[in-house]
C-alpha positions as CSV (number, residue, x, y, z in Angstrom):
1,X,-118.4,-104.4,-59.1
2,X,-120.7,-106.5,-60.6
3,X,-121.2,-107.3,-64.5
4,X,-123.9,-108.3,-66.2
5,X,-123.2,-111.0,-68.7
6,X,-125.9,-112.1,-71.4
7,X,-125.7,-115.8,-71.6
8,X,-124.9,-117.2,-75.1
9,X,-128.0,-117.8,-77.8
10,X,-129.4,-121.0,-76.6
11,X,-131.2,-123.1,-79.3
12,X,-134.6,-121.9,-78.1
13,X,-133.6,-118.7,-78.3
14,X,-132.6,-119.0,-82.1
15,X,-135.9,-120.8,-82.7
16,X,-137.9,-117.9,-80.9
17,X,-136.2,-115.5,-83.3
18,X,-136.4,-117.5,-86.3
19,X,-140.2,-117.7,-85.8
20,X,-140.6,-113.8,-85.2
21,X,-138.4,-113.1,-88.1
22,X,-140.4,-115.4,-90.8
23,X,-144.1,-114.5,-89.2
24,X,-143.0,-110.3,-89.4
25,X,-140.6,-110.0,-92.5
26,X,-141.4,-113.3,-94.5
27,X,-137.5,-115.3,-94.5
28,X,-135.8,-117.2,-91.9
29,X,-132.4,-116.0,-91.1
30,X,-129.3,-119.1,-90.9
31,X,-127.8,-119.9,-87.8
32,X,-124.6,-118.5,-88.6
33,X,-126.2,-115.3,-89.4
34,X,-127.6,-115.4,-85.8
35,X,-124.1,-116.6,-84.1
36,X,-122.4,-113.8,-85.8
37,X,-124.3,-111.3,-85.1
38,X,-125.0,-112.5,-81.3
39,X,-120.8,-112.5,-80.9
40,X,-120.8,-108.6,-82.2
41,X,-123.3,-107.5,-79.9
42,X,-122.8,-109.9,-77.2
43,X,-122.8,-107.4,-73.6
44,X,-122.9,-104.5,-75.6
45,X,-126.5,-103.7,-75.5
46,X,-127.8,-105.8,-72.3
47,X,-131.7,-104.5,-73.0
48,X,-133.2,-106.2,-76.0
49,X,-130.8,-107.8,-77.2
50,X,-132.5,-110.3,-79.0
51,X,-134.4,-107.6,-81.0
52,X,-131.4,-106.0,-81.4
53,X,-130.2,-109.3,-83.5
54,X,-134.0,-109.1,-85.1
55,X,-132.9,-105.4,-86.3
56,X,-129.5,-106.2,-87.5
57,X,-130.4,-109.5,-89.5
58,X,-133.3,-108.3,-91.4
59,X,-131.4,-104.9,-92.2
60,X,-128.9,-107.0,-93.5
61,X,-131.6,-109.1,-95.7
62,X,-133.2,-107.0,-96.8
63,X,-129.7,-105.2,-98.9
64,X,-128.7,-108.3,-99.7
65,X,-130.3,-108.4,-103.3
66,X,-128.2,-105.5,-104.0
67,X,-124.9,-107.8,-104.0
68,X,-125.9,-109.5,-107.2
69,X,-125.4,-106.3,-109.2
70,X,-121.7,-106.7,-107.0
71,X,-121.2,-109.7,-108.6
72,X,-122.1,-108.7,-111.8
73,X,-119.9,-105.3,-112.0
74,X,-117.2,-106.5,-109.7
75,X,-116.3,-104.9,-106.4
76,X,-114.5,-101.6,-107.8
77,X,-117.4,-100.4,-109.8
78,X,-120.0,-101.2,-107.4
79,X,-117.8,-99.8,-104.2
80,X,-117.4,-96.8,-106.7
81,X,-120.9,-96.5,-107.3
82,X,-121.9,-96.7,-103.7
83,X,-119.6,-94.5,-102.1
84,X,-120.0,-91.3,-104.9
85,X,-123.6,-91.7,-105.2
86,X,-126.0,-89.5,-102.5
87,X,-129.0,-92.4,-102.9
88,X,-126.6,-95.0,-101.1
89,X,-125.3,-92.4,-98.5
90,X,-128.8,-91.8,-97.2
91,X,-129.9,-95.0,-97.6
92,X,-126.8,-96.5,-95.5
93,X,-127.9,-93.7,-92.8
94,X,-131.4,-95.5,-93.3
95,X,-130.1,-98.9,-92.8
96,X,-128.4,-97.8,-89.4
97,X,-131.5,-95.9,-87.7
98,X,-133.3,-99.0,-88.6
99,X,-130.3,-101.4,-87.0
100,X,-130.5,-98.5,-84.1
101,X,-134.3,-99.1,-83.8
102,X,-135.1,-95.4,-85.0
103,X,-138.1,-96.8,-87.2
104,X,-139.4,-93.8,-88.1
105,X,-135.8,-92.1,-88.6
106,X,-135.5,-94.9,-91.5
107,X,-138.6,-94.4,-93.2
108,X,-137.9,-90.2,-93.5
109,X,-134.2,-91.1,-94.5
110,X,-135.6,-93.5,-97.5
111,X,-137.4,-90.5,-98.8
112,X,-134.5,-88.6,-98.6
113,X,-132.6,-91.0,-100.1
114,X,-135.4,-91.2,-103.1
115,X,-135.8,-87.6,-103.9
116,X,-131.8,-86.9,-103.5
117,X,-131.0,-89.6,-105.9
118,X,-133.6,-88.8,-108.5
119,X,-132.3,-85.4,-108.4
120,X,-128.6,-86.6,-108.8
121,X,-129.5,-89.4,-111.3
122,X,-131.4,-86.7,-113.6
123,X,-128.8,-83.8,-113.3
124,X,-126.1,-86.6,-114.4
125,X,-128.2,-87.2,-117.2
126,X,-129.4,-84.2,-118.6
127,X,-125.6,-82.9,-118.4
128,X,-124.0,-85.4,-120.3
129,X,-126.2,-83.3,-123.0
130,X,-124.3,-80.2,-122.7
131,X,-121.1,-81.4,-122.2
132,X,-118.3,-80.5,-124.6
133,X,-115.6,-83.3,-123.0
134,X,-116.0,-86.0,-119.7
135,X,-113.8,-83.3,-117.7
136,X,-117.1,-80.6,-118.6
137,X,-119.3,-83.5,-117.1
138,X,-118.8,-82.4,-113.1
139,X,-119.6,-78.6,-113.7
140,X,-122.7,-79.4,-116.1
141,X,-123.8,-81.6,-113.8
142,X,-123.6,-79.3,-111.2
143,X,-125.2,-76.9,-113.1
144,X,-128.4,-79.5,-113.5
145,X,-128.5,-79.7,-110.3
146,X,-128.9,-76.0,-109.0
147,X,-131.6,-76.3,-111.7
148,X,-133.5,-79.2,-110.4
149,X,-132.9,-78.3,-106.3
150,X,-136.6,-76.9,-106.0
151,X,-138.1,-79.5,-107.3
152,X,-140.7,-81.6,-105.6
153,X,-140.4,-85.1,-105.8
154,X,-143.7,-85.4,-108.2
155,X,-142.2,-83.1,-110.4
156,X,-138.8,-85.3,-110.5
157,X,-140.6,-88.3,-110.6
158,X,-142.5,-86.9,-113.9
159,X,-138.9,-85.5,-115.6
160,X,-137.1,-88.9,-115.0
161,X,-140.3,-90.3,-116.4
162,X,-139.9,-88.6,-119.8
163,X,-136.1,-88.9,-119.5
164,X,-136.7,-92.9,-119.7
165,X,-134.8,-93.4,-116.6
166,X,-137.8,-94.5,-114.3
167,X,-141.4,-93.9,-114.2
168,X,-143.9,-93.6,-111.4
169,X,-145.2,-97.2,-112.3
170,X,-141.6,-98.4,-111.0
171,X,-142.1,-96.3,-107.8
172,X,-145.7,-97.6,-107.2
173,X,-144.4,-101.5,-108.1
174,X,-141.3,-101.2,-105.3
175,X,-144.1,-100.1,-102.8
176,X,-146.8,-102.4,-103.2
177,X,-146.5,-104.2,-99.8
178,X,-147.7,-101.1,-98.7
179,X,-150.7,-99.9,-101.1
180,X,-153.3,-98.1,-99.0
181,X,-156.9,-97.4,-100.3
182,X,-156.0,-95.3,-103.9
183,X,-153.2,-93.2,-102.3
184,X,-149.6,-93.3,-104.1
185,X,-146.7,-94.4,-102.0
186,X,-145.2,-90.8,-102.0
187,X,-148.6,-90.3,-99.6
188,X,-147.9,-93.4,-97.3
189,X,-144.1,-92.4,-96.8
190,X,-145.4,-87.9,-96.0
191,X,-148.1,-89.3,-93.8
192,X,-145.4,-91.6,-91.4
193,X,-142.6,-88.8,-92.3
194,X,-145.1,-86.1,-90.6
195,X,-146.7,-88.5,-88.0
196,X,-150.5,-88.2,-89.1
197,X,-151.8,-90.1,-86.3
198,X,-155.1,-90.8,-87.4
199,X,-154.2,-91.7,-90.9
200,X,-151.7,-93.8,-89.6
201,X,-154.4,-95.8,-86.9
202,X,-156.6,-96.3,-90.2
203,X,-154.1,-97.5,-92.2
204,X,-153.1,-100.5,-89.4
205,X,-156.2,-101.2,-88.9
206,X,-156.4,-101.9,-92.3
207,X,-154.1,-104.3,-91.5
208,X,-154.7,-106.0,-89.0
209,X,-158.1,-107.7,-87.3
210,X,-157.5,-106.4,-83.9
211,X,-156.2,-103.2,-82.5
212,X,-157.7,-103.5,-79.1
213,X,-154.9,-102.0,-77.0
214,X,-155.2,-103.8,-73.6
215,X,-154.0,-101.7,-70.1
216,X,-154.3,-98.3,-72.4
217,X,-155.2,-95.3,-69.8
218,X,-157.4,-93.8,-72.5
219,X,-158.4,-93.7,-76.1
220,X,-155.7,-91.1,-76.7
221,X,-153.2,-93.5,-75.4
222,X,-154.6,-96.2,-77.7
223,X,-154.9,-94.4,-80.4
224,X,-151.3,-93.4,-80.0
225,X,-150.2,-96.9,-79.5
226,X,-152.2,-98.6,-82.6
227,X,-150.6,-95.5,-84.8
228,X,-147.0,-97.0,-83.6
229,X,-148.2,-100.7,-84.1
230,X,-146.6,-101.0,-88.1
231,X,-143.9,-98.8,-87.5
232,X,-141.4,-100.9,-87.5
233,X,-142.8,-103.6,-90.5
234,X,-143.4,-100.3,-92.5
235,X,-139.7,-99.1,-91.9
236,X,-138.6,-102.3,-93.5
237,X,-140.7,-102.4,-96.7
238,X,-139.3,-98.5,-97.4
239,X,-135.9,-99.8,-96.9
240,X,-136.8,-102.9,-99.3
241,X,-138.4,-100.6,-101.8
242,X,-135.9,-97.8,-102.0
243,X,-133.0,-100.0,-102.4
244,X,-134.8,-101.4,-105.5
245,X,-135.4,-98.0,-107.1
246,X,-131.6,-97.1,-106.1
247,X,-131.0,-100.1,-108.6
248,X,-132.7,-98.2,-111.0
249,X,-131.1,-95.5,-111.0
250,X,-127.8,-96.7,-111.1
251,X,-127.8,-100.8,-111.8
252,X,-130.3,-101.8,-113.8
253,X,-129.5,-99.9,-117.3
């Protein structure tokens, strides 16, 4: 029976990825960071594996600012943190569609991940109001939450505004790589959640000079293609901004 073996990561081959990295997502990842993660997946995934590396080392920088608040806590606390709190669940789900190549599986989970923490975040807060003792704190909280479940995200957004826990000036700040026209970032993560095609083609080609799609059958298949064209550059400035407004919630006080 014959195997298919992928030969180990020449030196060209860590230059080729180095350059794609630092043109796309603005760093250059170390060699050792390449090796390492080459040994993992080495003949797991014989297709793309070199953008399987790409995936896996910019998912990895892009959490890595998070570690300094590890640092700063110690491992416990932040481990505690991290596994209790729903905003790190969904945006460890994130992080793996986007290491799976599930682009647009990232960018919905990041909203989820945004709304469910703000709604966990506030309830916390709000019931340390009305608790009598810190054993009353689990059954307030829950409580505040069954309260706060139909919210919107506006509408939680506004609350943890006048709570003093974060404002929508925060939210708009971790989005800014992706401000489009005068529309808020809550509309540029709906319209990629709900796959607005045509709002999506306007909003690369805001981006970039050409869109020409050479070979396309017809301007539906363009179109189609130029809407898929950010996807993935997109997927990675959600990730980056929803881990900074998970330190918010929970790091930065």
């Amino acid at each position: 029976m014959n195997e298919t073996t992928i030969p180990q990561l020449s030196n060209e081959a860590k230059k080729r990825i180095k350059r794609i990295v630092g043109y796309h997502y603005g760093f250059t990842p170390a060699d050792e960071d390449l090796l390492w993660i080459d040994k993992m997946l080495r003949n797991h995934y014989v297709v793309l594996h070199d953008q399987r590396i790409i995936w896996e080392v910019v998912a990895r920088e892009v959490g890595k600012d998070l570690l300094k608040y590890r640092d700063r806590l110690g491992s416990l606390e932040f481990g505690r943190i991290w596994l209790e709190k729903s905003v790190f669940k969904y945006l460890t789900f994130a992080s793996m569609c986007y290491r799976a190549g599930i682009s647009a599986g990232a960018i919905s989970l990041c909203r989820t991940a945004i709304e469910t923490g703000l709604r966990e975040r506030l309830a916390e807060e709000l019931a340390k109001r009305e608790a009598a003792s810190q054993n009353d704190l689990p059954v307030k909280t829950l409580e505040q939450l069954r309260r706060l479940r139909d919210k919107p995200l506006s509408d939680l957004i506004g609350v943890a505004s006048k709570e003093g826990i974060l404002n929508e000036r925060d939210i708009e700040e971790s989005f800014s790589a992706l401000k489009f026209r005068s529309q808020s970032s809550r509309k540029v993560l709906d319209k990629f959640i709900h796959g607005d095609i045509m709002w999506m083609v306007d909003f690369v080609r805001s981006r970039e000079e050409d869109t020409r799609v050479v070979g396309a059958k017809d301007v539906l298949e363009e179109v189609k293609i130029v809407a898929d064209m950010r996807l993935d550059q997109v997927a990675v400035e959600v990730l980056r901004a929803t881990y900074r407004i998970a330190a918010l919630l929970y790091f930065r006080r």
